[in-house]
Biopython code that builds the backbone (N, CA, C, O; Angstrom):
import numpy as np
from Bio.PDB.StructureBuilder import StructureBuilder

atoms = [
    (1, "UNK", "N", (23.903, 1.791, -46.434)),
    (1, "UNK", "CA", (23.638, 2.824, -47.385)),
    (1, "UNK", "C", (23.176, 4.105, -46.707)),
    (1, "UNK", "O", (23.031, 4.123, -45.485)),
    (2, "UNK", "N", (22.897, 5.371, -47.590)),
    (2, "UNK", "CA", (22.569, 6.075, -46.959)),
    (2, "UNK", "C", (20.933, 6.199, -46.284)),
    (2, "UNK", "O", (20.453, 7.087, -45.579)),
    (3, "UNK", "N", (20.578, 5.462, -46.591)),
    (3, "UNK", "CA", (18.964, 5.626, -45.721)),
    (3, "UNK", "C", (18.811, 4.859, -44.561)),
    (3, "UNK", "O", (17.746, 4.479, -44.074)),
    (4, "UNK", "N", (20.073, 4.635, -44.106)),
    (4, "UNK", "CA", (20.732, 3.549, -42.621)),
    (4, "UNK", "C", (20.983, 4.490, -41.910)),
    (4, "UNK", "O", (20.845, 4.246, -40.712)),
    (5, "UNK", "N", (21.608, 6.437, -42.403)),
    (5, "UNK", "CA", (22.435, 6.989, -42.001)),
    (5, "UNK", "C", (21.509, 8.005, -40.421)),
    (5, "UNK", "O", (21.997, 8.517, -39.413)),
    (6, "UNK", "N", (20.579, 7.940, -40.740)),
    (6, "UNK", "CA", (19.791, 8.238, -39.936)),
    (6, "UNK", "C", (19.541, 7.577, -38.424)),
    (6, "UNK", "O", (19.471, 8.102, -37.312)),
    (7, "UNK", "N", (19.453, 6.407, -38.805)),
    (7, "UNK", "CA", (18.832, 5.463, -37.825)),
    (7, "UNK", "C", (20.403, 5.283, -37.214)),
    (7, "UNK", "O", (20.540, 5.739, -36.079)),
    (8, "UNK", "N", (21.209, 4.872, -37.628)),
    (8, "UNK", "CA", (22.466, 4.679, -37.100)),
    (8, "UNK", "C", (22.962, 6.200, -36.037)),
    (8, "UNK", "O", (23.452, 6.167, -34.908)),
    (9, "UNK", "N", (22.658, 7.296, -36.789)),
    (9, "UNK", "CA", (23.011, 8.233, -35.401)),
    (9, "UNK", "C", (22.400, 8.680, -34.430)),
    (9, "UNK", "O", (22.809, 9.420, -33.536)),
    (10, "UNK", "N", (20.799, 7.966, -34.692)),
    (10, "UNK", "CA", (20.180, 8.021, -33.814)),
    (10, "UNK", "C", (20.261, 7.044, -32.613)),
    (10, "UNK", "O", (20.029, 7.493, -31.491)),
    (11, "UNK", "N", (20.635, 5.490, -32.809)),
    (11, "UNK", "CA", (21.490, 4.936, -32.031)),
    (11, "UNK", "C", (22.734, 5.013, -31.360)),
    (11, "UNK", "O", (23.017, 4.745, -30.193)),
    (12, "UNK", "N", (23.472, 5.452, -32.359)),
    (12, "UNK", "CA", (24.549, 6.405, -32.044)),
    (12, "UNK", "C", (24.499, 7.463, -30.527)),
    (12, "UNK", "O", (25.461, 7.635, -29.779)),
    (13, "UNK", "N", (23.795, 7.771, -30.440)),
    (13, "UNK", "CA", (23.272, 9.372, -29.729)),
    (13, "UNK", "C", (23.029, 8.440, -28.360)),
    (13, "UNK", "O", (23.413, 8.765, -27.236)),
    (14, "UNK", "N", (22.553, 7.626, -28.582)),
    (14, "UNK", "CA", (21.987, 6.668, -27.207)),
    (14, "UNK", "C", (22.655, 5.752, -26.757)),
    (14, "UNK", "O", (22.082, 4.927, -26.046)),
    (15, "UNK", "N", (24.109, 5.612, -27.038)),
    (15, "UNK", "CA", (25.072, 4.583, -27.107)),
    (15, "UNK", "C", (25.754, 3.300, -27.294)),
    (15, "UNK", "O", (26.660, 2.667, -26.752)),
    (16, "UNK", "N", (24.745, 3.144, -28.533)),
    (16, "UNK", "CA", (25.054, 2.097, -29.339)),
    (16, "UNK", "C", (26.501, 2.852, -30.301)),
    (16, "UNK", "O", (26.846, 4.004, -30.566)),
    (17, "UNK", "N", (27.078, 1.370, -30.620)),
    (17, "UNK", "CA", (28.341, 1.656, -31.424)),
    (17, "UNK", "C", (28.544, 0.501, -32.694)),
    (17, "UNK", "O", (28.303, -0.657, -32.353)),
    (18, "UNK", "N", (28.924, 0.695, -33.987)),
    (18, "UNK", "CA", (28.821, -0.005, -34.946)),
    (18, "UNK", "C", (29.484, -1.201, -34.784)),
    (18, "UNK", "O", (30.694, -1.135, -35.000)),
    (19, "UNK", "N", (29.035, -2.293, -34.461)),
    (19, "UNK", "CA", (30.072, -3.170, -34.232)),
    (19, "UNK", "C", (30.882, -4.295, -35.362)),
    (19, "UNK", "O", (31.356, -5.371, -34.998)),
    (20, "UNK", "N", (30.921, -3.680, -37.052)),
    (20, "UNK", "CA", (31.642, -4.261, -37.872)),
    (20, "UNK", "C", (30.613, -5.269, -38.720)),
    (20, "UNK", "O", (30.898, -5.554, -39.883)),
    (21, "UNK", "N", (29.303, -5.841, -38.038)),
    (21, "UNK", "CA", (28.663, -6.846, -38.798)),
    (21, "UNK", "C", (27.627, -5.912, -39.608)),
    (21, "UNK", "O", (27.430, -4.709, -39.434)),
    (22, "UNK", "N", (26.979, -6.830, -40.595)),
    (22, "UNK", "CA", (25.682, -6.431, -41.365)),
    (22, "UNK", "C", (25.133, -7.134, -41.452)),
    (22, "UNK", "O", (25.711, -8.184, -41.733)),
    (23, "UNK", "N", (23.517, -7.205, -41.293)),
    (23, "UNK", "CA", (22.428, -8.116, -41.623)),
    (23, "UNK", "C", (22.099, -9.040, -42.685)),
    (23, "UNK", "O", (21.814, -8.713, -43.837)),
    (24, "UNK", "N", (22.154, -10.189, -42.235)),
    (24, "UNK", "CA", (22.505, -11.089, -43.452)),
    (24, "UNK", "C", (21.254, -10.718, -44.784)),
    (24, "UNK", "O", (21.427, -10.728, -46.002)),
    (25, "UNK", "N", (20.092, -10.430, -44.049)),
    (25, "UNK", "CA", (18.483, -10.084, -45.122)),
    (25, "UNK", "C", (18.726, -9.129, -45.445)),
    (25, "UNK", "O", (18.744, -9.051, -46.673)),
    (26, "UNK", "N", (19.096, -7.679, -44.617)),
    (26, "UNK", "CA", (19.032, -6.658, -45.999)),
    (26, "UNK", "C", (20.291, -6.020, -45.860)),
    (26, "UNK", "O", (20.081, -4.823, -46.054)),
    (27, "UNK", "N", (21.444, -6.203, -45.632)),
    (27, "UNK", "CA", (22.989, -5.844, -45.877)),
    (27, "UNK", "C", (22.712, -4.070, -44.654)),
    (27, "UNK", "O", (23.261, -2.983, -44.829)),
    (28, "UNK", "N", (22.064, -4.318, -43.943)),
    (28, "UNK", "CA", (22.169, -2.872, -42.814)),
    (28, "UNK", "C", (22.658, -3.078, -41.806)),
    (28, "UNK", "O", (22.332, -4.072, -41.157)),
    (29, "UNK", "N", (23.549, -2.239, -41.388)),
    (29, "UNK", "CA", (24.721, -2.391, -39.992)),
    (29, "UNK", "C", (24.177, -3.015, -38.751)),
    (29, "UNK", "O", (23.080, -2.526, -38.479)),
    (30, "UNK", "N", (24.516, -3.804, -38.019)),
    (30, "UNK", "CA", (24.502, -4.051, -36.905)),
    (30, "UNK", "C", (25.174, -2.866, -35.937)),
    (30, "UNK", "O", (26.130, -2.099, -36.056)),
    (31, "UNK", "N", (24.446, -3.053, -35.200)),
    (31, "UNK", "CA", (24.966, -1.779, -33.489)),
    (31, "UNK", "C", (24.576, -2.627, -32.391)),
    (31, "UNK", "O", (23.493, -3.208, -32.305)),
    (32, "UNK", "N", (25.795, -2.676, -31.312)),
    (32, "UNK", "CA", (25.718, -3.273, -30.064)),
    (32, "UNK", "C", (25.805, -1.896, -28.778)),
    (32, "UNK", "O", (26.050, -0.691, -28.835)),
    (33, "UNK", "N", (25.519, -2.693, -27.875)),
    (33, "UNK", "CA", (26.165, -1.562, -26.608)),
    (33, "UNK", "C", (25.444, -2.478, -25.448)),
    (33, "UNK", "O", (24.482, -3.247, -25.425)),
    (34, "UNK", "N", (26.652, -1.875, -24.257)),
    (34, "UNK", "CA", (26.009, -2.119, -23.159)),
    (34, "UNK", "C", (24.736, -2.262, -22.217)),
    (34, "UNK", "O", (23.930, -1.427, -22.626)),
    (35, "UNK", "N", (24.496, -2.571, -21.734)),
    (35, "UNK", "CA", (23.006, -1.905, -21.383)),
    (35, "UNK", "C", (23.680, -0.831, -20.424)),
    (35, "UNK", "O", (23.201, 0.221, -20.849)),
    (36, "UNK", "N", (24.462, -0.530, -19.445)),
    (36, "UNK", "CA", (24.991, 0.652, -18.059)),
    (36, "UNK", "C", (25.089, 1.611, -19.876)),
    (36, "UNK", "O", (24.444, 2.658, -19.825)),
    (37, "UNK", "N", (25.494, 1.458, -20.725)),
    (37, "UNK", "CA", (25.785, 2.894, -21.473)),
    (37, "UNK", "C", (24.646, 3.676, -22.063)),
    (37, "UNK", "O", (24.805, 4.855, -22.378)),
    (38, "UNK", "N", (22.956, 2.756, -22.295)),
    (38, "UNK", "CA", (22.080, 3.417, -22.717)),
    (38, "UNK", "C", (21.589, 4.373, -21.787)),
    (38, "UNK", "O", (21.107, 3.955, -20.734)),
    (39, "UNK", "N", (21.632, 5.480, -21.995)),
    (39, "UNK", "CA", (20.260, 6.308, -20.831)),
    (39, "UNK", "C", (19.359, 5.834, -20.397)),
    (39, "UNK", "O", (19.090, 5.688, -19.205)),
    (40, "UNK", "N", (18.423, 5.351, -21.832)),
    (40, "UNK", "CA", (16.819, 5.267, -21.652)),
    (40, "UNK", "C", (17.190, 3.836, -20.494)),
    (40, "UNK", "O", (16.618, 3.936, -19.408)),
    (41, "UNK", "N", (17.770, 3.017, -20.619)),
    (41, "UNK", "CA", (17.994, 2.183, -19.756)),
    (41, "UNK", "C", (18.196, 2.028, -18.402)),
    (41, "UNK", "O", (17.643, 1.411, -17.492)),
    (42, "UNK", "N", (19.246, 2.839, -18.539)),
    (42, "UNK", "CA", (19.842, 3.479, -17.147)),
    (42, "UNK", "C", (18.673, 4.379, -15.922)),
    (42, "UNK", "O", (18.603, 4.356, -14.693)),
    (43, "UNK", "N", (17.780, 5.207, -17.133)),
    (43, "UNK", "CA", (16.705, 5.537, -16.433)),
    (43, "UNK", "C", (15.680, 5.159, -15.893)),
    (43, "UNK", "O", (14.853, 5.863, -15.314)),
    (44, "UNK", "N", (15.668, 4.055, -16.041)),
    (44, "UNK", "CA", (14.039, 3.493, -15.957)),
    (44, "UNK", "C", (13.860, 3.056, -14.859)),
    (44, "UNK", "O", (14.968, 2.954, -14.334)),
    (45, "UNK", "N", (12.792, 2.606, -13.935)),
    (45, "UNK", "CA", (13.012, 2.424, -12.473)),
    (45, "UNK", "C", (11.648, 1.731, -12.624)),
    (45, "UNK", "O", (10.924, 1.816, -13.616)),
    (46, "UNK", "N", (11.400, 1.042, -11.517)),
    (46, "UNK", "CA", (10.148, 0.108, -10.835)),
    (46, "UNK", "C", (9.541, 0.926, -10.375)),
    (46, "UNK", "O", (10.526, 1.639, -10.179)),
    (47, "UNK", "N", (8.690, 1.547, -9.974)),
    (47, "UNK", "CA", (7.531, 2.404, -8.916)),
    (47, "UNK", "C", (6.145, 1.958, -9.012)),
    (47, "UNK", "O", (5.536, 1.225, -9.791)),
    (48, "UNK", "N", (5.838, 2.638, -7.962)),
    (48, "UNK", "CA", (4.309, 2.274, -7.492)),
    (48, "UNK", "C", (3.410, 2.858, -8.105)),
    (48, "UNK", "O", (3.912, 3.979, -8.185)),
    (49, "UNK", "N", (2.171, 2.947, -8.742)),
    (49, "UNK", "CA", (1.499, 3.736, -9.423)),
    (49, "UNK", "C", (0.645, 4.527, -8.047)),
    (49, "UNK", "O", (0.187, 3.654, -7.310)),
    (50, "UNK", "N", (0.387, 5.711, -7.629)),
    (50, "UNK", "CA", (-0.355, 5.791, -7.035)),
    (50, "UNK", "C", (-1.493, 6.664, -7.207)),
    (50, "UNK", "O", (-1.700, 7.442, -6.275)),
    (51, "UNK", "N", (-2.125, 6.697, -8.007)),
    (51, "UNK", "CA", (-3.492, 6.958, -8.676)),
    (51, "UNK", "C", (-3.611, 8.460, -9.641)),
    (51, "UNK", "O", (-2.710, 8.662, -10.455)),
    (52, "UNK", "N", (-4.313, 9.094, -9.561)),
    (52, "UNK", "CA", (-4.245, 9.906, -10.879)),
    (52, "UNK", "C", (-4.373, 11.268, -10.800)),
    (52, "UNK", "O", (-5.100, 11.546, -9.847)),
    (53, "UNK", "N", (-3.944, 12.339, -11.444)),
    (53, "UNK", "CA", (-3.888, 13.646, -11.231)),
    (53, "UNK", "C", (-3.922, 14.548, -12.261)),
    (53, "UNK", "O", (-3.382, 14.058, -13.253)),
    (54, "UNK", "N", (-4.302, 15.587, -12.433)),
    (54, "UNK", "CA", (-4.899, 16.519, -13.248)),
    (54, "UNK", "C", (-3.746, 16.736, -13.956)),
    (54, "UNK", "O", (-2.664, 17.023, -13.444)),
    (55, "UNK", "N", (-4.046, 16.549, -15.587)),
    (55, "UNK", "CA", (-2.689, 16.800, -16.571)),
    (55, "UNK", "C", (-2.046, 18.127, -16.186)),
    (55, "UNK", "O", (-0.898, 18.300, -16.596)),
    (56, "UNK", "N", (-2.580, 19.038, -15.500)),
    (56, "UNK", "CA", (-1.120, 20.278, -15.715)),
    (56, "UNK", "C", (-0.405, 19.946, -14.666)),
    (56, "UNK", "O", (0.627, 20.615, -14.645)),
    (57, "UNK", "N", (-0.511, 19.000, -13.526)),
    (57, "UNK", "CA", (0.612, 19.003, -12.632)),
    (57, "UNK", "C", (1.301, 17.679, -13.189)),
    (57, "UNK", "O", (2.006, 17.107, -12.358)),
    (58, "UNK", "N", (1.207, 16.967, -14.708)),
    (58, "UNK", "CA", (1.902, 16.364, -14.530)),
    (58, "UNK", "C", (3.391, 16.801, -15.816)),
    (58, "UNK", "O", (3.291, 16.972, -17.031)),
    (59, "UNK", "N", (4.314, 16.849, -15.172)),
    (59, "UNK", "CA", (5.008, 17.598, -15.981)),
    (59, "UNK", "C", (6.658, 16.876, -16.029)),
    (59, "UNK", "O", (7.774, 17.385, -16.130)),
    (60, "UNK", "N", (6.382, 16.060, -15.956)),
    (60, "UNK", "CA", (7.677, 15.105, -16.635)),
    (60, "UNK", "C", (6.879, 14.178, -17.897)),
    (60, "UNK", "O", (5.687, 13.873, -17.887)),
    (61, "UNK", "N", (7.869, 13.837, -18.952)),
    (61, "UNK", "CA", (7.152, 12.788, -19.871)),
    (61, "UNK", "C", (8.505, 11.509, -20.301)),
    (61, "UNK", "O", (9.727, 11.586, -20.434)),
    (62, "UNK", "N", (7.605, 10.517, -20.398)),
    (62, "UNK", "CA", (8.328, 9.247, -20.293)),
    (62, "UNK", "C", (7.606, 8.188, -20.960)),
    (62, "UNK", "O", (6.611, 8.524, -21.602)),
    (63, "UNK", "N", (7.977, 6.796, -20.916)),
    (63, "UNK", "CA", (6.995, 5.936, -21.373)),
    (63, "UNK", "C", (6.467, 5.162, -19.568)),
    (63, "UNK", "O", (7.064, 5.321, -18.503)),
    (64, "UNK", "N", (5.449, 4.519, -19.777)),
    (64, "UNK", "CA", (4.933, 4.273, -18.498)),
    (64, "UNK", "C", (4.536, 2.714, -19.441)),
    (64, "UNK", "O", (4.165, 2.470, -20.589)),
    (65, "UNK", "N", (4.887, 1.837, -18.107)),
    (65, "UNK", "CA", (4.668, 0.721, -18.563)),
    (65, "UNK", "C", (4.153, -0.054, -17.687)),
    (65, "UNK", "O", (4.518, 0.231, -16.547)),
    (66, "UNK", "N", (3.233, -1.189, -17.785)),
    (66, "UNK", "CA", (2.594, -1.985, -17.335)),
    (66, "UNK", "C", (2.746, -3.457, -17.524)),
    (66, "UNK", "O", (2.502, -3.981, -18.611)),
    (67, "UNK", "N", (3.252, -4.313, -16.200)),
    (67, "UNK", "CA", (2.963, -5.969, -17.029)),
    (67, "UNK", "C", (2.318, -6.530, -16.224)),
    (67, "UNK", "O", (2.596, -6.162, -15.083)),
    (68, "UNK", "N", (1.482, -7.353, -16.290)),
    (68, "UNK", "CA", (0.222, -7.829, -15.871)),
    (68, "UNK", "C", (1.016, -9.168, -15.234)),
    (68, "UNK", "O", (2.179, -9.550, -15.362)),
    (69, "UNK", "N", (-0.283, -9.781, -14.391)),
    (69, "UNK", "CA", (-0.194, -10.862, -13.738)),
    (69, "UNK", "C", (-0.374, -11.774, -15.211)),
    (69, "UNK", "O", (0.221, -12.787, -14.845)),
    (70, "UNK", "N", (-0.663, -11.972, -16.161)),
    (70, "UNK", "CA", (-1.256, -12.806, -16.906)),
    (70, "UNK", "C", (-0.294, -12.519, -17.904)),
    (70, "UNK", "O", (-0.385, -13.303, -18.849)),
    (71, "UNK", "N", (0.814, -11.459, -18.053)),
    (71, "UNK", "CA", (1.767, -11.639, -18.893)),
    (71, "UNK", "C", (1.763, -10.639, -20.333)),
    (71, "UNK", "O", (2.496, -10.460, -21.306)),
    (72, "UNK", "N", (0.841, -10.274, -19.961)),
    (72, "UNK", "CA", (0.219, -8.703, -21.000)),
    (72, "UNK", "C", (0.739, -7.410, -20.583)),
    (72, "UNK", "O", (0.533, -6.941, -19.463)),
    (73, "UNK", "N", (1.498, -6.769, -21.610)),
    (73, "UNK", "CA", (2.294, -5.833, -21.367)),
    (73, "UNK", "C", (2.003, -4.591, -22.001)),
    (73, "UNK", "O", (2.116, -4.570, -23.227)),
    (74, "UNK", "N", (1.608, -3.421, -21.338)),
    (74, "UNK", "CA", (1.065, -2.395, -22.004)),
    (74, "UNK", "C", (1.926, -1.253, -21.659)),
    (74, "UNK", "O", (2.436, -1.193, -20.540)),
    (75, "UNK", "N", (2.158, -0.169, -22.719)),
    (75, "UNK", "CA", (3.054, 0.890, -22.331)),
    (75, "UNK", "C", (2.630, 2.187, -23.380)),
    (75, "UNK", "O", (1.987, 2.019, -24.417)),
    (76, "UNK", "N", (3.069, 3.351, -22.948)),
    (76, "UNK", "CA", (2.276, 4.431, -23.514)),
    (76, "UNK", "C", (3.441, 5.379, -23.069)),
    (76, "UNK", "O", (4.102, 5.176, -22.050)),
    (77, "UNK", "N", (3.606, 6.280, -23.800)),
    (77, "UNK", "CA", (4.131, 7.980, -23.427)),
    (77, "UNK", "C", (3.507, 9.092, -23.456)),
    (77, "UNK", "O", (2.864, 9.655, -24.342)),
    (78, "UNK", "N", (3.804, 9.401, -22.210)),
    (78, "UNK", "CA", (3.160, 10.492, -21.518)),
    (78, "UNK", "C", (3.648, 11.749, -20.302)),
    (78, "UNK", "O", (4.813, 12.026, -20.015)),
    (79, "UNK", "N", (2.696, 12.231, -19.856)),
    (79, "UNK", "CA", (3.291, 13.451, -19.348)),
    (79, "UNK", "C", (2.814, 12.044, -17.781)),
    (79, "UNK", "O", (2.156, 11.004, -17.728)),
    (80, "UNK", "N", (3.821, 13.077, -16.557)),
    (80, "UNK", "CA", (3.476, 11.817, -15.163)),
    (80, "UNK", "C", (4.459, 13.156, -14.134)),
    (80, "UNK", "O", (5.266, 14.058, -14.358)),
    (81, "UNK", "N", (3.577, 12.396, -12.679)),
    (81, "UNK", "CA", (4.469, 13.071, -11.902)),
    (81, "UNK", "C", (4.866, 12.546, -10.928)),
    (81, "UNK", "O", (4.062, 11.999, -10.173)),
    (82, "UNK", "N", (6.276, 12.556, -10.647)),
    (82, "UNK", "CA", (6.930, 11.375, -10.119)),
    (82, "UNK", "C", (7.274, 12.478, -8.274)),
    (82, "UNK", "O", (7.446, 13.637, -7.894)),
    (83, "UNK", "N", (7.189, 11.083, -7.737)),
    (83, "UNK", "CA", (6.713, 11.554, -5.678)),
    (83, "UNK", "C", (8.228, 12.058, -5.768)),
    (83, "UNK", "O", (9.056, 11.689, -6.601)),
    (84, "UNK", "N", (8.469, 13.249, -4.430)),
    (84, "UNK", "CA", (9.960, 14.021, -4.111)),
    (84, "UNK", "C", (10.825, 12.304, -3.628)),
    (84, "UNK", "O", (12.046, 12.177, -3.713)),
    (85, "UNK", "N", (10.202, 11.538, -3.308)),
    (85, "UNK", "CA", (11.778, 10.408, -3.174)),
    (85, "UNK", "C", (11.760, 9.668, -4.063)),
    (85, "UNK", "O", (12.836, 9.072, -4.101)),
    (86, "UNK", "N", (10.878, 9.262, -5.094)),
    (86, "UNK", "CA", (11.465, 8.630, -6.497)),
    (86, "UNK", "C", (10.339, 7.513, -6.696)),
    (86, "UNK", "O", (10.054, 7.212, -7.856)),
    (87, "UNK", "N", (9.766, 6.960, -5.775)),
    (87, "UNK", "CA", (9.203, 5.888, -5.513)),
    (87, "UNK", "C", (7.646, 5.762, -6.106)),
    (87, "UNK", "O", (7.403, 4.735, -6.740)),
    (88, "UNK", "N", (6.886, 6.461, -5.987)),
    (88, "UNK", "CA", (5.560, 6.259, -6.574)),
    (88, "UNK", "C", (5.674, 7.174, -7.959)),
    (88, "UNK", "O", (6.749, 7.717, -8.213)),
    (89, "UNK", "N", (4.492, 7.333, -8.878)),
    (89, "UNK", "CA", (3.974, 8.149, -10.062)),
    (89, "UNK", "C", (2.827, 8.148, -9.776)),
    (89, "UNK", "O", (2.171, 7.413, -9.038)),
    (90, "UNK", "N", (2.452, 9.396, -10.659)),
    (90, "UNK", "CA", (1.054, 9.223, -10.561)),
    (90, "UNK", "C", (1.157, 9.937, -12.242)),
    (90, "UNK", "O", (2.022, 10.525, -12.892)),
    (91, "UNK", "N", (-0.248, 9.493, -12.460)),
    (91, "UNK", "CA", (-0.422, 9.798, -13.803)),
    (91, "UNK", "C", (-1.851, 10.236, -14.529)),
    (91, "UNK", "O", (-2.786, 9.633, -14.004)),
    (92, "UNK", "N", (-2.321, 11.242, -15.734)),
    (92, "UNK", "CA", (-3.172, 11.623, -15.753)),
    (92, "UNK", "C", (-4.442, 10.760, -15.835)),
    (92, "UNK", "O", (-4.254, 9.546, -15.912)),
    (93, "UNK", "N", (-5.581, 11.166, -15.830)),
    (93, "UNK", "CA", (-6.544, 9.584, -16.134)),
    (93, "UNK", "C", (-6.976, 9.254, -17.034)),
    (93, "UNK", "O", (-7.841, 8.378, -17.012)),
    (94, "UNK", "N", (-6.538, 9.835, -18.222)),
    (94, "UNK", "CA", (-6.720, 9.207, -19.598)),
    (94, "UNK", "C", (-5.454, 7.909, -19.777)),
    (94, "UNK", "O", (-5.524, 6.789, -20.283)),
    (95, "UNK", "N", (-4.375, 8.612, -19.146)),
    (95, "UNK", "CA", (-3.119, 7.423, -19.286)),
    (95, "UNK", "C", (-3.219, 6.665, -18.827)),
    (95, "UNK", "O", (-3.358, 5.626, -19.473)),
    (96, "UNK", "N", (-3.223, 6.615, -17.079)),
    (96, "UNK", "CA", (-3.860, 5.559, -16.531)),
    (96, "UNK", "C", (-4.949, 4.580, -16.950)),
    (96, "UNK", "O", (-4.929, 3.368, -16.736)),
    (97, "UNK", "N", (-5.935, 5.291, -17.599)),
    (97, "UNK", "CA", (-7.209, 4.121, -18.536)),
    (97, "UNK", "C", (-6.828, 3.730, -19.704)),
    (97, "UNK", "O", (-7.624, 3.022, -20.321)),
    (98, "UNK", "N", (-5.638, 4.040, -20.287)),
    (98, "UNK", "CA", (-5.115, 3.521, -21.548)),
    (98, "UNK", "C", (-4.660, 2.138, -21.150)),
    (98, "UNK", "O", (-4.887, 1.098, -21.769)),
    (99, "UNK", "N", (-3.790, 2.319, -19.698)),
    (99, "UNK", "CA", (-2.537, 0.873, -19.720)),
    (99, "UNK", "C", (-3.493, 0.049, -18.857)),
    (99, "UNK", "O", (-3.087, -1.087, -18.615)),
    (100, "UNK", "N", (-4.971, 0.469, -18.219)),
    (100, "UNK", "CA", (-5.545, -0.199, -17.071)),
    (100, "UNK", "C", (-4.660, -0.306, -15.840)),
    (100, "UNK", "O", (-4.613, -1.355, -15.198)),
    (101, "UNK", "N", (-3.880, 0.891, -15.469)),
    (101, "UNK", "CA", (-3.572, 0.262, -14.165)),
    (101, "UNK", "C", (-4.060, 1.082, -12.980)),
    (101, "UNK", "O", (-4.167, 2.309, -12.984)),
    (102, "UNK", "N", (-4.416, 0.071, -11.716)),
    (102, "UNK", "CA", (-4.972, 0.634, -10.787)),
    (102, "UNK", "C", (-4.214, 0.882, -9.542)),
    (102, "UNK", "O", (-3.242, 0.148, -9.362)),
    (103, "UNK", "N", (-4.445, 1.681, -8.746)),
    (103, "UNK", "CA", (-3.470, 2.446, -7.432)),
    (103, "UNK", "C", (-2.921, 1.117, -6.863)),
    (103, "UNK", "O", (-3.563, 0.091, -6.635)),
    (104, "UNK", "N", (-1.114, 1.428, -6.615)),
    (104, "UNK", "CA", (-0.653, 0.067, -5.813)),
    (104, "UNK", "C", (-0.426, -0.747, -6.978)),
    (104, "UNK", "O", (-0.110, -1.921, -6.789)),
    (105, "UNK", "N", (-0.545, -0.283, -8.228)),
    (105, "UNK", "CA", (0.259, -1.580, -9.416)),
    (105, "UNK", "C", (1.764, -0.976, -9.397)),
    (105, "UNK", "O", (1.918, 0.244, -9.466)),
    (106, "UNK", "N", (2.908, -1.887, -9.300)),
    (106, "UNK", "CA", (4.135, -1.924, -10.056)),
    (106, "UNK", "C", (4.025, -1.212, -11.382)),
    (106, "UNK", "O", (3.031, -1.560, -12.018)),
    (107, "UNK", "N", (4.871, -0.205, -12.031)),
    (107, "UNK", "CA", (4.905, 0.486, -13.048)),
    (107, "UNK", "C", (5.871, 0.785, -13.608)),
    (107, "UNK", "O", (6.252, 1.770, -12.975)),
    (108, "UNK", "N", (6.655, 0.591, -14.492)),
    (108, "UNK", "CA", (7.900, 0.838, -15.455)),
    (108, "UNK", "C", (7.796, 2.319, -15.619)),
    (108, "UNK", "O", (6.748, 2.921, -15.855)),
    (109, "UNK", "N", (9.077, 2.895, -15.460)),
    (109, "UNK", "CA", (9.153, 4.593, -15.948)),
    (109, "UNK", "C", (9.928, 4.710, -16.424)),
    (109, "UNK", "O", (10.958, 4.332, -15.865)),
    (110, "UNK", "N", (10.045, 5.350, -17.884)),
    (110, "UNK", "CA", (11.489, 5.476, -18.615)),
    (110, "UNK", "C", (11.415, 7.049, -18.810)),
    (110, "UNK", "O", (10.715, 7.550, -19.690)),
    (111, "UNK", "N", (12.368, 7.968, -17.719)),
    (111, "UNK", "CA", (12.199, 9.657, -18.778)),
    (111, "UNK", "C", (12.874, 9.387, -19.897)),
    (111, "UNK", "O", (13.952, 8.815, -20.060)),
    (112, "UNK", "N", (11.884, 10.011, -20.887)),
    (112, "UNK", "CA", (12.438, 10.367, -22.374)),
    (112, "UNK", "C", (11.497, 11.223, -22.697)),
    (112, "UNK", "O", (10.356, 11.105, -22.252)),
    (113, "UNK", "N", (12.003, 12.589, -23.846)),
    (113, "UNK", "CA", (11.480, 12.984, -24.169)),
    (113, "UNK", "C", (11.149, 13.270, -25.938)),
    (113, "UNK", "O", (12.095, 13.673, -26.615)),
    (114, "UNK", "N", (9.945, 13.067, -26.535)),
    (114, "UNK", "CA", (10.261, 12.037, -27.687)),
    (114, "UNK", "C", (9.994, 13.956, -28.625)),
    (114, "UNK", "O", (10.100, 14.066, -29.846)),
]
sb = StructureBuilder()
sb.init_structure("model")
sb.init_model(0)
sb.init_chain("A")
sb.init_seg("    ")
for serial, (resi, resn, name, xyz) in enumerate(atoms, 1):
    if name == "N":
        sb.init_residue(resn, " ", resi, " ")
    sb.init_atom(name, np.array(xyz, "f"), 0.0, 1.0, " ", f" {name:<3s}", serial, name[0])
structure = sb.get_structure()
């Protein structure tokens, strides 16, 4: 219906494509896609967190994500600034104390800008 029409081109936009089915509970389209065709996917990378820096130098925004030794997964969007070869972030210290992570944690980076 039309209050699907939204959400569908917003998937749309990110490269999902209608793939013919509908939800058996509330009759709303199904969308498939690759994972190589999403961006946000395509973008996201492993890096090192390496500790924290004053919000005006951080000037990319993304989601920043965290998964714990214990299996607890925390993630937030924010502004971050990513090292000239790709490999570490660093991030402001309110963000950093949101997800708890400390210098030398593994860190999920997705650019998006919401």
């Amino acid at each position: 219906g039309k209050d699907t029409v939204p959400a569908v081109k917003l998937l749309e936009s990110m490269g999902f494509r209608l793939n013919g089915k509908v939800d058996p509970f509330d009759g709303g389209p199904h969308l498939d896609a690759k994972t190589d065709d999403v961006e946000m996917v395509r973008s996201a990378k492993l890096v090192k967190f390496s500790g924290t820096i004053a919000k005006s130098k951080a000037k990319r925004s993304g989601f920043v994500s965290l998964l714990t030794g214990d299996g607890e997964y925390r993630a937030l969007h924010t502004t971050y600034a990513m090292s000239g070869d790709g490999k570490e972030v660093a991030l402001p210290k309110d963000a950093a104390k949101a997800i708890s992570v400390t210098e030398g944690d593994s860190v999920g980076v997705t650019m998006v800008k919401l």
